[in-house]
N, C-alpha and C positions, 0 to 999 in steps of 0.2 A: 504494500500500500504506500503511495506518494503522500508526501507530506501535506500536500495540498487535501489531499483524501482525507488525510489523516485528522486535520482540519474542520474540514466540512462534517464528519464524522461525530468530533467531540462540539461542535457548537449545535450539531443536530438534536443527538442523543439525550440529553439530561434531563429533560421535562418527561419521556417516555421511558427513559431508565428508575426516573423517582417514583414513577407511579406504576411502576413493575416492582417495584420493591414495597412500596407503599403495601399493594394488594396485598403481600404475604402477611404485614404488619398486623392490618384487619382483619384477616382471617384467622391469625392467631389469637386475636383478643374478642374474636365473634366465638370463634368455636367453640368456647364454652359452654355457651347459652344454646349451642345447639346441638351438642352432646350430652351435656351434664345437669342441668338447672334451666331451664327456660327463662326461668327469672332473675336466681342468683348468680348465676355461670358457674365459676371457677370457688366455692364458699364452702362451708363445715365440713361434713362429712370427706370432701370429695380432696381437698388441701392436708389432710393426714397422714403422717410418715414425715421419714427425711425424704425420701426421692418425690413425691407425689409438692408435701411444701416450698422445695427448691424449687420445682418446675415454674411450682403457680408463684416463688419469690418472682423467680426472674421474667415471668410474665408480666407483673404489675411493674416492677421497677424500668422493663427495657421496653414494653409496647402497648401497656395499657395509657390511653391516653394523649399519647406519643404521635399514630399514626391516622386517627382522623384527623388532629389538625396536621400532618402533612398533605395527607387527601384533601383539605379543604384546601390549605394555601394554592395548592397544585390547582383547585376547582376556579380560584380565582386567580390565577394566573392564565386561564385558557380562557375566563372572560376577555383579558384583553386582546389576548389574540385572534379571538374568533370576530371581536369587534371590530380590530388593527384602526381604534382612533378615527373612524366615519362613523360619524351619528346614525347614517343611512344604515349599518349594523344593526342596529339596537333592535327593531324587530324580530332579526335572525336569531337573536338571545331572546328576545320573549319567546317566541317558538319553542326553542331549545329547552328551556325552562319549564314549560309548561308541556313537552315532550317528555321529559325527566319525570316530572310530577306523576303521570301518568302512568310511565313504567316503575315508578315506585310502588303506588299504588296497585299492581299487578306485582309486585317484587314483596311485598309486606304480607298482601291476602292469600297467596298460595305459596309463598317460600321462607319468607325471614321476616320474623318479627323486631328485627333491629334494622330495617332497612332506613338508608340514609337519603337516596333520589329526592324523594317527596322533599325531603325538608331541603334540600339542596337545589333543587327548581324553584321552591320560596324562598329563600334568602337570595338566589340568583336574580330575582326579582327585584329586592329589595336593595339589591347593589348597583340596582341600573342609574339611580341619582348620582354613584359615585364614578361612573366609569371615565366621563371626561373632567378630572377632577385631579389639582397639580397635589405634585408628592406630598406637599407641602398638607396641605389639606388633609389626604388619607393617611399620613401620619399621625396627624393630630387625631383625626375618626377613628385609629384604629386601637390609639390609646388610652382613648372615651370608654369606648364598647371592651375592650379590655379590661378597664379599670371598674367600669357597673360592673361587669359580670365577675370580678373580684370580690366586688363588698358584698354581691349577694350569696356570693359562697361562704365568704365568713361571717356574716348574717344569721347564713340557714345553720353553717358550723356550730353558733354560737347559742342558737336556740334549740337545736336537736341536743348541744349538752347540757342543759341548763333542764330540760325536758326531761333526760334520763336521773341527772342529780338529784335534782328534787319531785320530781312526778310519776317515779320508775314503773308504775301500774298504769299509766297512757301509752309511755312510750315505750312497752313492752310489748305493746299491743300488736298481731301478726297482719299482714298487708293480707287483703282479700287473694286467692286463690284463683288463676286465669283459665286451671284448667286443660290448660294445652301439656301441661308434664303427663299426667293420666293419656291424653290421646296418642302422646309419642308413644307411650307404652306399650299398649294395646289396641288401636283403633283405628280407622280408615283417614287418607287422605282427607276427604270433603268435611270430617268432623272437627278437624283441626283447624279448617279455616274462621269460624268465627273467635276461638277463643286465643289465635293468633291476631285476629284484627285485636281484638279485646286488649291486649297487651302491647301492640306497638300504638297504640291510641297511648294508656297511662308512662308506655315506656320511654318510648322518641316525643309525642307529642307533649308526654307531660314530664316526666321529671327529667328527659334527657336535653331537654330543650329549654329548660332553668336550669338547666348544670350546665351544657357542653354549648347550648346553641349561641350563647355571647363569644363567645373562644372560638366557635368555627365563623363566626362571621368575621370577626378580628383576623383570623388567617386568610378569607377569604379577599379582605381590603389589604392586608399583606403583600398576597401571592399578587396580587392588580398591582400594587405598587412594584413589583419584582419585575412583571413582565415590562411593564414602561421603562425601566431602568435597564433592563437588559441586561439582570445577573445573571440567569443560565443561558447566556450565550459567552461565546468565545470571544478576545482572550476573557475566561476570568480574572476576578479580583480578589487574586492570591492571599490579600494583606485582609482582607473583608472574610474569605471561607474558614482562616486561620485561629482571625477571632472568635467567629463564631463556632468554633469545635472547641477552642480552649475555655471558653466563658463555660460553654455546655459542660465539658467533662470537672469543670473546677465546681461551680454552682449548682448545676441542675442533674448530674448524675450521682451525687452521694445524698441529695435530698430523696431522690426518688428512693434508692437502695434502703434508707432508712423507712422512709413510709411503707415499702413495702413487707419491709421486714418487719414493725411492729403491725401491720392488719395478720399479715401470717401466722405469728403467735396470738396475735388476737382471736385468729378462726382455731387454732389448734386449742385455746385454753375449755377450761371447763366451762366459764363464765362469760360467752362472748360479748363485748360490748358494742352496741349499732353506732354509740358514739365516736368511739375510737374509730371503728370500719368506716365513719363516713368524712372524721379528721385527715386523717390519713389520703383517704378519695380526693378529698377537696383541697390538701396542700399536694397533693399530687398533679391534679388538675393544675395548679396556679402556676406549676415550675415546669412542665411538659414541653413547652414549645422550647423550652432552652435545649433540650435535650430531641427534640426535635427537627432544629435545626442543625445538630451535630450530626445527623443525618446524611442532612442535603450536604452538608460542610464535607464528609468522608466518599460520598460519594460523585461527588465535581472534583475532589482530589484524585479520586483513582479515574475519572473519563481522562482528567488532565495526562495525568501519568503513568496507567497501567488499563485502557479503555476496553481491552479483553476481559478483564476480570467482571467486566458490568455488562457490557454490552447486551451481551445474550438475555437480560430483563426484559429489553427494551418491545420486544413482537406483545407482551404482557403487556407494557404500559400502551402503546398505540391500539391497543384492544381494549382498554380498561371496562369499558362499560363493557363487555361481554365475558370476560372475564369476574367482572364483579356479581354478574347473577350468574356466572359457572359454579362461583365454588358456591354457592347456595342449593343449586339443584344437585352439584355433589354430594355435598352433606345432608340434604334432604333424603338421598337415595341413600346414603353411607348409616343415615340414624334411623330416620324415619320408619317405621313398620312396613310399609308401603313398600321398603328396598329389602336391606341389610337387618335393620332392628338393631342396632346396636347403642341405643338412646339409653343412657345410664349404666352399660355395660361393658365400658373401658375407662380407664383412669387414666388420669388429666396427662400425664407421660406420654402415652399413647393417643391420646386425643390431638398433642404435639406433633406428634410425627403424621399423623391424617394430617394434619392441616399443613406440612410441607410438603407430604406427596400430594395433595392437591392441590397447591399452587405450582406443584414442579411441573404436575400433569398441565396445567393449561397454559404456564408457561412454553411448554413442548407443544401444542396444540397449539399456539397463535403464532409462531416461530414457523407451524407448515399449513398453515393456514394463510396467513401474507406473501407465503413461496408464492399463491396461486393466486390472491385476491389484495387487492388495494386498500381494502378497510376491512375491519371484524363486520359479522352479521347485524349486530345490532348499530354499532356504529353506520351502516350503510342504512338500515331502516331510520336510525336517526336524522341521520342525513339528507334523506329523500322526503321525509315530512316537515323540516326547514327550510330548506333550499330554497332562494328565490325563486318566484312563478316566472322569471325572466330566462330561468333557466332553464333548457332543453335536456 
């Protein structure tokens, strides 16, 4: 390969390499809930032992939290590219948006009850005020929306312990039951679909979207200010990736490791506390993007430097959307009665390993699938219901 190649290559690759890497991210921190816990994922029972606790340590420390705001930043970084700065865009993204919606809403009611599309077509929405909007500007908006959605974490922190302290017979109290663990067990496809609605209604729409949805909007006016600035392009700014991997590994990686270490013994004790479990969640939350970004940071160092070692992501990430409802109809078929049956009947160790061979598998699958086709299947379905009516 000529250096010229070589070039074109590493300024191409990085936006479809982070979200080839991203996917496994997600999958790793979905599969729980869709293996083990519908509601609680990775909790009591299932985090017991040493080998089973390390797994689920180094889950929350290295990817819970971690990689939807990569997915998001990434989400708002192909706003602006899909727009490229013409206002005359901006319908192409309501489209798009409201195309998204859509297939969420087919992505929640027959497959995953953490599905992110829907919410991610509405906040796409809701970004369109900022798309022609100087850096200047989305900095400041991003450390608004940021900073709310900070206080409302240590807010909710500070009254869920104040709740258990002094009120322990409310706040002991058990969340109503969605139902859908009993269907995975034993019961048909079509029975599982309402009490899957049931729970990404209280789950994404309701508490994931007070917890996580100020955070992913912040990453999503992020990634907008990324793409205009033109950090994952070529040359990078070597002096900029550097920092940001050294801030991450000094600040945001030995926070995480502790939070996750004390929920861990928190789940392994006799006595578990929801306060601690949801302290821990919620300063975990607040430090994520640091560690986040050391991510993107390691992985623009090696396109730079060693672009074989990544590249091969990359058919993954230019597939994302087909990719992203693969590994759900995977795991659907891997848990679900309806396949495999294997819902409650492998430990989280092993749940790990499913969740790399099925990103490996469709990794490998959009790698010979692009051999022969220009876009993923759904990417092309998306495509052809945006597209301007100008187009032929």
């Amino acid at each position: 390969m000529s250096s010229r190649e070589k070039a074109g290559v590493q300024r191409d690759i990085a936006p479809d390499v982070l979200r080839g890497f991203a996917l496994f991210g997600i999958l790793v921190v979905n599969i729980p809930f869709m293996a083990l816990s519908s509601e609680n994922g990775a909790r009591g029972e299932y985090v017991q032992g040493a080998l089973n606790g390390s797994v689920a340590l180094l889950m929350l420390a290295l990817f819970a939290g971690k990689f939807y705001l990569l997915f998001s930043f990434l989400f708002g970084f192909s706003s602006g590219y899909i727009v490229k700065n013409e206002r005359s865009n901006r319908w192409r993204w309501v489209r798009r948006c409201i195309v998204l919606m859509a297939l969420g809403g087919l992505h929640f009611t027959f497959l995953w009850h953490g599905d992110i599309l829907f919410m991610y077509g509405a906040f796409g929405l809701l970004l369109i005020p900022f798309l022609f909007r100087t850096d200047r500007t989305l900095k400041i908006w991003t450390r608004i929306i940021y900073s709310i959605s900070s206080t409302i974490l240590i807010v909710l922190g500070t009254l869920i312990y104040v709740a258990e302290r002094y009120f322990p017979e409310d706040s002991n109290a058990s969340l109503p039951e969605s139902g859908l663990d009993e269907v995975l067990r034993n019961s048909t496809f079509l029975a599982s679909i309402a009490p899957r609605v049931d729970l990404w209604v209280w789950g994404v729409l309701g508490a994931g979207l007070i917890l996580q949805g100020g955070f992913a909007f912040a990453a999503f006016l992020y990634g907008l200010r990324t793409q205009q600035s033109g950090f994952l392009k070529e040359p990078f700014d070597t002096q900029r990736i550097s920092r940001m991997i050294k801030n991450g590994l000094i600040f945001g990686l030995p926070i995480q490791v502790v939070c996750a270490t004390i929920a861990i013994r928190n789940e392994q004790s006799a006595d578990v506390s929801e306060a601690i479990h949801l302290a821990t969640l919620f300063l975990a939350f607040l430090t994520a993007p640091l560690l986040s970004m050391v991510y993107v940071g390691v992985i623009l160092k090696l396109i730079m430097t060693k672009p074989h070692l990544v590249a091969w992501m990359r058919p993954a990430g230019r597939m994302s959307l087909t990719v992203y409802i693969g590994e759900s109809v995977l795991a659907s078929l891997i848990f679900g009665p309806w396949g495999l049956g294997l819902f409650q009947k492998v430990e989280i160790w092993a749940v790990m390993l499913i969740a790399l061979a099925i990103w490996l598998l469709l990794v490998w699958a959009s790698t010979q699938w692009l051999k022969r086709y220009s876009q993923g299947p759904l990417e092309w379905v998306v495509h052809q219901l945006t597209r301007s009516r100008k187009a032929t």
